[in-house]
C-alpha positions in Angstrom: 27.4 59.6 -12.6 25.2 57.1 -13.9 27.4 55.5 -15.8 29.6 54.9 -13.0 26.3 53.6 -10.6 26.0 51.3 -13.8 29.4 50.0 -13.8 29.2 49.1 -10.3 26.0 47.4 -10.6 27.7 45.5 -13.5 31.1 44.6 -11.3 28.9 43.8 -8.7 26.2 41.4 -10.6 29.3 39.9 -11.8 30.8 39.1 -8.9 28.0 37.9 -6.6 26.0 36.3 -9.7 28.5 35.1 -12.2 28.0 33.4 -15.7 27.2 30.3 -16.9 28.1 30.7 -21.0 30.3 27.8 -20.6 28.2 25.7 -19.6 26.3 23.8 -22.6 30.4 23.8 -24.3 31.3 21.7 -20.9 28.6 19.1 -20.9 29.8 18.6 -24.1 33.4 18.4 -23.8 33.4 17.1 -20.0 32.3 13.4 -20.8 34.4 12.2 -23.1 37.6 13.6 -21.4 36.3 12.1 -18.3 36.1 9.2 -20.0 40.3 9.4 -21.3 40.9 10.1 -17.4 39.9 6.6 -16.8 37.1 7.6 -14.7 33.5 6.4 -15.6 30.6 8.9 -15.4 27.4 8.1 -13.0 25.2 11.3 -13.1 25.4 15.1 -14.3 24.7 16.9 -11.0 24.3 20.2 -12.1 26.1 23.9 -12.7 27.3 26.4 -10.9 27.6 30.3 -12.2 31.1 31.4 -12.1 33.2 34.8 -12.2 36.4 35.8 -12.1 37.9 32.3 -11.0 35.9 30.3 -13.0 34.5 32.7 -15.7 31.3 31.1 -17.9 30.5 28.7 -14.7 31.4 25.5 -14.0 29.6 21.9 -13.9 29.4 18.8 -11.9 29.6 14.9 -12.7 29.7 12.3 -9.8 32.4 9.8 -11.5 34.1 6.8 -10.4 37.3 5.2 -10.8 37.0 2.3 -14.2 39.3 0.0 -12.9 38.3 0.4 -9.2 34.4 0.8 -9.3 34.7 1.4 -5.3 36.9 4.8 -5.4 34.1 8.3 -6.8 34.9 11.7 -7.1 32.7 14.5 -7.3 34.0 16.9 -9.7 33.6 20.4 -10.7 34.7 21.4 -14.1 35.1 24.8 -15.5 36.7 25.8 -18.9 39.7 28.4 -19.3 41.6 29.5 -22.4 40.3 26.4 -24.2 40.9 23.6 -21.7 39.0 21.9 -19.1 40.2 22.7 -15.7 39.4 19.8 -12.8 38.4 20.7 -9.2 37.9 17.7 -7.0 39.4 16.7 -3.8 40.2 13.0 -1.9 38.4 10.2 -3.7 35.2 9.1 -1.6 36.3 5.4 -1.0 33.0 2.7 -0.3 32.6 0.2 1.9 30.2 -2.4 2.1 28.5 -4.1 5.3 27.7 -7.6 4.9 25.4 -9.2 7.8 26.6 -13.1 8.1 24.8 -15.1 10.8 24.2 -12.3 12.8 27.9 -10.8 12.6 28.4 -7.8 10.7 31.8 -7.9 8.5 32.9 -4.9 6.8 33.9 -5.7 3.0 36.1 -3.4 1.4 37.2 -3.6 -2.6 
């Protein structure tokens, strides 16, 4: 009996609380493969526990694009089996305002 109540209080922690012993291995490994994906790395933003998606938790960078500074993605990274597995959806695309005499222009790169 109480190694059943146990082993539900383990599956349970597990699944509501996760992991995070990837981690320190993915702030490691993350930025220089970001770096080969010709993206450019602004800030760490922090990790996230994982479980049984994303087992050892996952990280975030906020990158952008190296050949179009204007184009950023906010990525989540996890590790499984041995390689780094990318999360991210559309690109978050900038635009500038520039106010000219009184007229506001949009400027787009």
């Amino acid at each position: 009996m109480i190694l059943s109540v146990s082993a539900l209080l383990l599956l349970f922690g597990y699944t509501t609380i996760g992991t995070s012993g990837n981690v320190e291995e993915l702030k490691i490994l993350a930025p220089p493969n970001i770096e080969e994906r010709g993206w450019e790395v602004l800030r760490y933003e922090g990790h996230k526990f994982g479980s049984w998606n994303k087992h050892g938790g996952t990280v975030w960078y906020h990158v952008r694009n190296t050949e179009n500074h204007s184009i950023q993605y906010r990525v989540q990274i996890a590790l499984w089996g041995g390689e780094l597995q990318y999360y991210y959806g559309k690109p978050e695309e900038l635009s500038r305002f520039n106010i000219d005499n009184g007229i506001l222009k949009q400027i787009t790169k």
